[in-house]
ROTORVEX-560565 format. One record per residue (C-alpha): residue number from 1; residue in three letters; x, y, z. Coordinates in steps of 0.25 Angstrom, whole numbers, plus 5000, padded with zeros to 4 digits. Layout:
{rec NUM,'Ala',{X,Y,Z}}
...
//
This chain:
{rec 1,'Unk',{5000,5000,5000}}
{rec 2,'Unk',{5005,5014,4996}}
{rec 3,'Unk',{5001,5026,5003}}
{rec 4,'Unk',{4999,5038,4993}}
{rec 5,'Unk',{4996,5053,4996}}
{rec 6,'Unk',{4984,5058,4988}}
{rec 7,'Unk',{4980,5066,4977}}
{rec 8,'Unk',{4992,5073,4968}}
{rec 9,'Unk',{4995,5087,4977}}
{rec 10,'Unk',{4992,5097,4967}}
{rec 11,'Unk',{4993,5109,4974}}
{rec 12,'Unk',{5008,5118,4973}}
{rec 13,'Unk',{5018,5116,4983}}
{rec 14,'Unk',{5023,5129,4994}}
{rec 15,'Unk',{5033,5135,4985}}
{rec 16,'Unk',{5045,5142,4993}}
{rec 17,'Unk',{5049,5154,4986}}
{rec 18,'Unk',{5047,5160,4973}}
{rec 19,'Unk',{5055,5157,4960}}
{rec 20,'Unk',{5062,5168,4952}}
{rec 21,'Unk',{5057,5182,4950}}
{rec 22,'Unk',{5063,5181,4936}}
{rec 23,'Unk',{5058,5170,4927}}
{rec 24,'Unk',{5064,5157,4922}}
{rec 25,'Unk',{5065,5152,4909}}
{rec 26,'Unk',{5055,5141,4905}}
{rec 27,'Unk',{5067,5132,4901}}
{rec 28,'Unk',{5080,5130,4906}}
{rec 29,'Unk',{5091,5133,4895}}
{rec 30,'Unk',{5098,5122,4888}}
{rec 31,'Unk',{5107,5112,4897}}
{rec 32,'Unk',{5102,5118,4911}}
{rec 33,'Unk',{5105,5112,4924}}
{rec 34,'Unk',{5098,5108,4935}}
{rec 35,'Unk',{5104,5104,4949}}
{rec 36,'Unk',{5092,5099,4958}}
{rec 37,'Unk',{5098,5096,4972}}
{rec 38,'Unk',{5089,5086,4982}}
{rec 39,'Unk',{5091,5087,4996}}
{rec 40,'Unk',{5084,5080,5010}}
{rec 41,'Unk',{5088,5092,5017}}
{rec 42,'Unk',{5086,5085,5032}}
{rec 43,'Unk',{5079,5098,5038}}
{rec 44,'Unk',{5070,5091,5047}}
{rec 45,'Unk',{5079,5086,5059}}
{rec 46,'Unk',{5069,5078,5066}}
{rec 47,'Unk',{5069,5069,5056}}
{rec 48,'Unk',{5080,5063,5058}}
{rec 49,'Unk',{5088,5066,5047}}
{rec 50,'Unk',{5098,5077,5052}}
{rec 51,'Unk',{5101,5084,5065}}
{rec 52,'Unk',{5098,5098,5061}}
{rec 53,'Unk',{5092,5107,5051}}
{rec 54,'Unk',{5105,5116,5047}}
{rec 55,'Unk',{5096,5123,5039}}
{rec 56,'Unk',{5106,5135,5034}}
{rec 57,'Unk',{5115,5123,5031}}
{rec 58,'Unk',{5107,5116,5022}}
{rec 59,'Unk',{5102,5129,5016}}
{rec 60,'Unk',{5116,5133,5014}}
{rec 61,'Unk',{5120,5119,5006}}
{rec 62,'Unk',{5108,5120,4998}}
{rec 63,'Unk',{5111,5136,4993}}
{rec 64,'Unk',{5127,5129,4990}}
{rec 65,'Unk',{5120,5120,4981}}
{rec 66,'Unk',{5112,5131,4973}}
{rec 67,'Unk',{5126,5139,4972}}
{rec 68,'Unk',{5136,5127,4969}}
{rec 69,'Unk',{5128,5117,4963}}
{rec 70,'Unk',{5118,5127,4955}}
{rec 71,'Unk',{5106,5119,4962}}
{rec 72,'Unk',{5092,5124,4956}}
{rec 73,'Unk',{5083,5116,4963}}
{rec 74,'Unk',{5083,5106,4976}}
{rec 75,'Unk',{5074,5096,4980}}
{rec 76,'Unk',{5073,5097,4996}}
{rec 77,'Unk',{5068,5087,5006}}
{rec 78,'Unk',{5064,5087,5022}}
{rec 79,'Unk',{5067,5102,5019}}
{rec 80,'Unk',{5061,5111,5028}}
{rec 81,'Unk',{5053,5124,5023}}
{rec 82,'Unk',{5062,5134,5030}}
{rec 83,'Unk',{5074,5127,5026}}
{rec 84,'Unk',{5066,5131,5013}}
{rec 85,'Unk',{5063,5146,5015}}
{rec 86,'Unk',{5078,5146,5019}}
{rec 87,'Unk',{5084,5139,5006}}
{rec 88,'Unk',{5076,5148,4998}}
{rec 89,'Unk',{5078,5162,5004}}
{rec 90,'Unk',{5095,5156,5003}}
{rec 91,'Unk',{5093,5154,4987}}
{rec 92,'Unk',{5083,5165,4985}}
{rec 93,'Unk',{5070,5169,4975}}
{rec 94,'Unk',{5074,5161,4965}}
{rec 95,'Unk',{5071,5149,4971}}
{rec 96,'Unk',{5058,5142,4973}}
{rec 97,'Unk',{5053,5131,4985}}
{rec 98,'Unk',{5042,5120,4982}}
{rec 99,'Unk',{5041,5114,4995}}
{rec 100,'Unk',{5031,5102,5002}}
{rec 101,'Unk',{5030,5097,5016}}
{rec 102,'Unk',{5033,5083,5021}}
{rec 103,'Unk',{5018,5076,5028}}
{rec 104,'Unk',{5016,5068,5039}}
{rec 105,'Unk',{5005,5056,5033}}
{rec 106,'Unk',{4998,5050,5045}}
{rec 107,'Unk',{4991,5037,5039}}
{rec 108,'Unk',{4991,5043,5026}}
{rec 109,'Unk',{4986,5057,5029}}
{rec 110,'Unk',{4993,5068,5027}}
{rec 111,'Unk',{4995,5077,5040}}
{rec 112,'Unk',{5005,5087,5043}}
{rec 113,'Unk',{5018,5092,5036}}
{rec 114,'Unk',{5030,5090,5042}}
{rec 115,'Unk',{5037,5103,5049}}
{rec 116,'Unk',{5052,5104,5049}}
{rec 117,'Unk',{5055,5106,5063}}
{rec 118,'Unk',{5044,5104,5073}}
{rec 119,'Unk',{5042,5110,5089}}
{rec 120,'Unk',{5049,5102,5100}}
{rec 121,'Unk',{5043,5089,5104}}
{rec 122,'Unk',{5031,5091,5095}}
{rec 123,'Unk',{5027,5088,5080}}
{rec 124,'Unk',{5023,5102,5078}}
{rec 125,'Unk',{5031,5111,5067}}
{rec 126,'Unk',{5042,5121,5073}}
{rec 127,'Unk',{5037,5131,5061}}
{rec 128,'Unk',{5024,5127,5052}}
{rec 129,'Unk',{5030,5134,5041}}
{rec 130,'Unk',{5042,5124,5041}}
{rec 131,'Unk',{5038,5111,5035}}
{rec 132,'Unk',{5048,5101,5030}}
{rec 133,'Unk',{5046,5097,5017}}
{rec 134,'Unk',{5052,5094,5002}}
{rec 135,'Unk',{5055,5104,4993}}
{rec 136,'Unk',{5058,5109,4979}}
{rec 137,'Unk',{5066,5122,4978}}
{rec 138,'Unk',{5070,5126,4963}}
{rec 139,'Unk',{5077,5140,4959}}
{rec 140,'Unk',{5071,5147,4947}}
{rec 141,'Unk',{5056,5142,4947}}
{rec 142,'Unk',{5050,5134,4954}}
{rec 143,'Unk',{5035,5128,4949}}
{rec 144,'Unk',{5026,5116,4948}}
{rec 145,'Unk',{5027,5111,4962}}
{rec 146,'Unk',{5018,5100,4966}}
{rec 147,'Unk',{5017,5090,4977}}
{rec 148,'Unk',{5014,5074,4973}}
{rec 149,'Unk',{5008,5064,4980}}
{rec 150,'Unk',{5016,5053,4985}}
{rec 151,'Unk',{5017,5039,4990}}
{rec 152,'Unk',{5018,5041,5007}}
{rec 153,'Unk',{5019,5034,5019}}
{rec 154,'Unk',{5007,5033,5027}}
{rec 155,'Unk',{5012,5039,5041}}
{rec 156,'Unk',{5024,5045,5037}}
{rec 157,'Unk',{5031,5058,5033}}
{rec 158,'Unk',{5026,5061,5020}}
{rec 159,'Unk',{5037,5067,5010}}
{rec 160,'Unk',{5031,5077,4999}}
{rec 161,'Unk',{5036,5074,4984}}
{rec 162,'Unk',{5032,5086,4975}}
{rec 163,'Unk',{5039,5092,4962}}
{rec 164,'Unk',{5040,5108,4956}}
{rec 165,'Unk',{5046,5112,4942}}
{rec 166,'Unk',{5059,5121,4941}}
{rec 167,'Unk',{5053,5131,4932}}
{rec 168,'Unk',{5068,5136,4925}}
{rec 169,'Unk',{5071,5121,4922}}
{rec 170,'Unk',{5057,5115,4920}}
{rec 171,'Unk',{5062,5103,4930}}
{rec 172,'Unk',{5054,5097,4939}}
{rec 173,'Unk',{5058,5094,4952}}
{rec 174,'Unk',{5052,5084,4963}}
{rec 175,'Unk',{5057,5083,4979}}
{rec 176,'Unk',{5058,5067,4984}}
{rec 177,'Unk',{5055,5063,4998}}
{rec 178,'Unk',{5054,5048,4996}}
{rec 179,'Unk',{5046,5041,5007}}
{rec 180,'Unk',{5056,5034,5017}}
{rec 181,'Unk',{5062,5021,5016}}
{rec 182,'Unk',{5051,5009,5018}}
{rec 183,'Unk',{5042,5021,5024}}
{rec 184,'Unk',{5048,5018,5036}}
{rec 185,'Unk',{5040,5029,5044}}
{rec 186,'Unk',{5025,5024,5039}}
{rec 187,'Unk',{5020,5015,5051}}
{rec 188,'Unk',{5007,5012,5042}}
{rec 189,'Unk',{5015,5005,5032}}
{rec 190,'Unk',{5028,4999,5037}}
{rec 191,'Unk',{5037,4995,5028}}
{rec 192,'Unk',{5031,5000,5016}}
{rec 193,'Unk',{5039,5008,5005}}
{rec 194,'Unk',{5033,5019,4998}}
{rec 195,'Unk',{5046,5024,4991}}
{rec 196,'Unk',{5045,5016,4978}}
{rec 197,'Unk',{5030,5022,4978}}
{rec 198,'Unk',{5035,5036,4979}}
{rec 199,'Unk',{5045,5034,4969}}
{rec 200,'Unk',{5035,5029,4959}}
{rec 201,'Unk',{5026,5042,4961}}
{rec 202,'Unk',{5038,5051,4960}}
{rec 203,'Unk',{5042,5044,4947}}
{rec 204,'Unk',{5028,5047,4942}}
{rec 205,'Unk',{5028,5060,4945}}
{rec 206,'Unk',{5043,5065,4940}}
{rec 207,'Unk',{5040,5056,4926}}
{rec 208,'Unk',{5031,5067,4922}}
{rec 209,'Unk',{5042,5081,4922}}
{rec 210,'Unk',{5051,5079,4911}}
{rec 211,'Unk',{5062,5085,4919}}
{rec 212,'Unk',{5063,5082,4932}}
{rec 213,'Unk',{5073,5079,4945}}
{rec 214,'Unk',{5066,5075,4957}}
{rec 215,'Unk',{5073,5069,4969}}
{rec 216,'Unk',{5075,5070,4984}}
{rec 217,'Unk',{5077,5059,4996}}
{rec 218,'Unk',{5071,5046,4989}}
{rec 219,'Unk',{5073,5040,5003}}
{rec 220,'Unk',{5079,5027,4996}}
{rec 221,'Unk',{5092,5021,4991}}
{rec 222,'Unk',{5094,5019,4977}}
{rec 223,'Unk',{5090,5007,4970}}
{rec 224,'Unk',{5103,5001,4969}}
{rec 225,'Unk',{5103,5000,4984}}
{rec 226,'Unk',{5095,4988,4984}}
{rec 227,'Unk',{5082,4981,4983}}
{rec 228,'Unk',{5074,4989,4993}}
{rec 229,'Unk',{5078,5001,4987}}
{rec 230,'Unk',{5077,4997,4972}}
{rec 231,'Unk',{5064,4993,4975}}
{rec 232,'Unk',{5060,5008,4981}}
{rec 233,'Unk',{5066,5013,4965}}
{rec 234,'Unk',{5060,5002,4957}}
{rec 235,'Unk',{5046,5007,4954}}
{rec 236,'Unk',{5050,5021,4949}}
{rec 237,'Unk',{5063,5017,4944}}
{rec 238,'Unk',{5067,5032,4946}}
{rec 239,'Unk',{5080,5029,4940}}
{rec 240,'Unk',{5074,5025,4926}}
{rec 241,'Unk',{5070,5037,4924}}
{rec 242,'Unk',{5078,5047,4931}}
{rec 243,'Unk',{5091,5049,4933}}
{rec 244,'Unk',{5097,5050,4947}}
{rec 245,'Unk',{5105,5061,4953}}
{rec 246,'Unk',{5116,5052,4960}}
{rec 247,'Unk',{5119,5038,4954}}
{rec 248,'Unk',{5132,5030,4957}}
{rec 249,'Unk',{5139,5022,4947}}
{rec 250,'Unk',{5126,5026,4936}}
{rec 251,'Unk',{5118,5018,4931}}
{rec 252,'Unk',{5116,5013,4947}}
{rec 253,'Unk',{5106,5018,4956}}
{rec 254,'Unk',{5114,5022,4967}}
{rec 255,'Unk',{5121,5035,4973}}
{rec 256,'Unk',{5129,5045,4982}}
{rec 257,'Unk',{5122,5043,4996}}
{rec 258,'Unk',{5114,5055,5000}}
{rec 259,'Unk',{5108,5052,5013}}
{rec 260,'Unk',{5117,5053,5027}}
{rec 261,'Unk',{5114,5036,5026}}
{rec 262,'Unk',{5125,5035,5017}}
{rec 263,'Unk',{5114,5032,5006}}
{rec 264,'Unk',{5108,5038,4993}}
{rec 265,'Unk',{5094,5043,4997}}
{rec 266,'Unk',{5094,5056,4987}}
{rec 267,'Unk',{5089,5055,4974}}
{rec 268,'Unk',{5088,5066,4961}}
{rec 269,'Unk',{5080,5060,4949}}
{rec 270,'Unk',{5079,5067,4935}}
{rec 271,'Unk',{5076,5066,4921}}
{rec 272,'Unk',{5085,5075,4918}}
{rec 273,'Unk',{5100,5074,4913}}
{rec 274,'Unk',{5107,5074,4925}}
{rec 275,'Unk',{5120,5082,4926}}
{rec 276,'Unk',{5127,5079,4940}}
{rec 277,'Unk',{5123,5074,4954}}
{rec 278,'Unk',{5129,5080,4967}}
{rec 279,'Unk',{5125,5073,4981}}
{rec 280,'Unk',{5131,5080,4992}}
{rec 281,'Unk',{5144,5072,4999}}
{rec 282,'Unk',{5141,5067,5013}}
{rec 283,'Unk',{5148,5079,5023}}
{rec 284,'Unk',{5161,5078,5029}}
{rec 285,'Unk',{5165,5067,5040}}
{rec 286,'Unk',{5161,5075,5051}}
{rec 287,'Unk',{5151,5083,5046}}
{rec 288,'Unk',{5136,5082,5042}}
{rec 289,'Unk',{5128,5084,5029}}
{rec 290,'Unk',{5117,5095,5032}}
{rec 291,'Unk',{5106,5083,5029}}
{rec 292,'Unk',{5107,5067,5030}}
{rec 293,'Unk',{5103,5068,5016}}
{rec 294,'Unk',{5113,5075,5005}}
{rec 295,'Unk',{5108,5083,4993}}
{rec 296,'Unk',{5111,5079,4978}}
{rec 297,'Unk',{5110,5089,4967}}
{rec 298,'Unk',{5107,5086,4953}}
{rec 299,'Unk',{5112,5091,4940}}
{rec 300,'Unk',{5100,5088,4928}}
{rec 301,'Unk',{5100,5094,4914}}
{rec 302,'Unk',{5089,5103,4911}}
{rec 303,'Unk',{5084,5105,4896}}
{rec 304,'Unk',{5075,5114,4891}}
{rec 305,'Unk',{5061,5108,4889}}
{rec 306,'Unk',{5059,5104,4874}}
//
C-alpha cells in the first residue's frame, strides 16, 4: 500500500524577493552556461544533523559559490526561511526565492508545517514567520513555481518537491527531498519503502521540460551500492534518462560521498550537456563542514530553444 497526498497543488509558491528590474532575454545566447549548486543545508539542529545553525557561515559559503564558481541557481534543502531573507538580502535584487514548508502528516492528514527553531521544551515555533523548508533560488528571473503532490509516509515529516522555471535560461528547476531510507520514521507502515514511488513520480513530472536539472538529498546510495539500493533506482531508471552530476569510473552508477556517513546521498540530474561537477571536499582533519551534507555544483550546456 502507497500513501499519496491529493489533488496536484496548483496554487503559486511564496516567492522570496523579486527578480531584475531590468528585463532578460527570452533565450540565453548560444553555448550559455549553467552552474545549478544543491545543498542540505542542516539549519534545523534539533534534527540531529549538525550542532549549530552557523547561519552567517553557510550564508558566506553560498555568496563564495556565486563569485568563484559563477553559481546561477541553488536548489536548498532543510533551509530555513531566515537563512532565506538573509541569502537574498547578501546576493541582492537580482535574485528570486521560490520557497515551500516541510509538514507533519499524522495518519495521513496533513497538519502543521514544520518551524526552524521552536520554544524550550515545547513543539511550538521560536518565530511563526521561520519555517523550514526547500527552496528554489535563481538569479535573473525566477517564474513557474509549482508545488506536486507526492508519494508520503503516513505519520511522518513530509518533504515538499516542487519545481520553478529560470526565465533568462528557459530551464527548469526542481528541489529533491526524497523520503528516508525504508520510511524509518512512519509507525503505521513499518518497514515499507516509499522512495522508489517518489522516484517514479519525480521522473513523471521532469520528463515533461525539455531542459531540465532537478536534484537535492535522494536520501539513497546509488545503484551500484547494491541490491536494496538498485532496487529503490530500478523503477524510474533515472539514470537512462538523465545524466548524473558526479559519476566514478563512468559508465557506473557511483560517486564522491556527500553525506558526513562517508557516503554519496546528493544527486544532480539533467538533460542537458553536462559540463563539469564540483562536490565540496570533506574539511580538514580537525575541522568540520558547515553541514553533515556537502554541496555539489553542476556545470550543464544551455542552447537556445529552436
Amino acid at each position: 500500500m502507497r500513501k499519496f497526498l491529493g489533488a496536484a497543488a496548483g496554487a503559486a509558491l511564496v516567492v522570496l524577493g523579486v527578480g531584475p528590474g531590468a528585463s532578460v532575454a527570452a533565450t540565453p545566447p548560444a553555448g550559455t552556461n549553467l552552474q545549478v549548486l544543491s545543498w542540505n543545508m542542516c539549519d534545523v539542529v534539533r534534527w540531529g544533523g549538525c550542532a549549530e545553525r552557523q547561519t552567517d557561515a553557510k550564508v558566506a559559503l553560498l555568496k563564495q559559490q556565486v563569485q568563484q564558481r559563477y553559481v546561477q541557481a541553488m536548489l536548498l534543502q532543510e533551509v530555513c526561511q531566515s537563512t532565506l531573507r538573509k541569502l537574498t538580502a547578501e546576493l541582492g535584487p537580482a535574485w528570486s526565492v521560490s520557497f515551500q514548508p516541510y509538514h507533519w502528516s499524522q495518519k495521513g492528514v496533513i497538519t502543521t508545517v514544520s518551524p526552524c527553531e521552536t520554544k524550550p521544551g515545547t513543539s511550538e515555533p521560536l518565530d511563526p514567520n521561520d519555517d523550514v523548508g526547500t527552496a528554489i533560488v535563481v538569479k535573473a528571473g525566477l517564474s513557474a513555481p509549482l508545488k506536486y503532490p507526492m508519494v508520503q509516509p503516513s505519520t511522518a515529516l513530509v518533504p515538499p518537491f516542487h519545481c520553478a522555471t529560470a526565465d533568462y535560461f528557459e530551464v527548469r528547476l526542481c528541489a529533491v527531498h526524497s523520503p528516508r531510507e525504508l520510511s524509518e520514521e512512519d509507525p503505521d507502515y513499518p518497514g515499507l519503502d516509499y522512495r522508489d514511488d517518489y522516484q517514479l513520480a519525480v521522473s513523471d513530472i521532469v520528463e515533461d521540460s525539455p531542459k531540465v536539472v532537478f536534484g537535492g538529498d535522494f536520501n539513497t546510495l546509488p545503484p551500484d551500492a547494491g541490491a536494496k539500493y538498485a532496487k529503490v533506482w530500478k523503477p524510474a531508471d533515472l539514470y537512462s534518462a538523465y545524466k548524473e552530476c558526479d559519476q566514478k569510473n563512468f559508465p557506473g552508477r557511483t560517486g564522491t560521498a556527500t553525506h558526513s556517513s562517508n557516503t554519496k546521498l546528493d544527486y544532480l540530474f539533467s538533460n542537458l550537456k553536462p559540463r563539469s561537477c564540483f562536490v565540496e571536499p570533506t574539511a580538514p582533519e580537525g575541522q568540520k563542514n558547515l553541514s553533515d551534507h556537502r554541496f555539489l555544483v553542476y556545470s550543464v550546456e544551455v542552447a537556445p530553444s529552436a
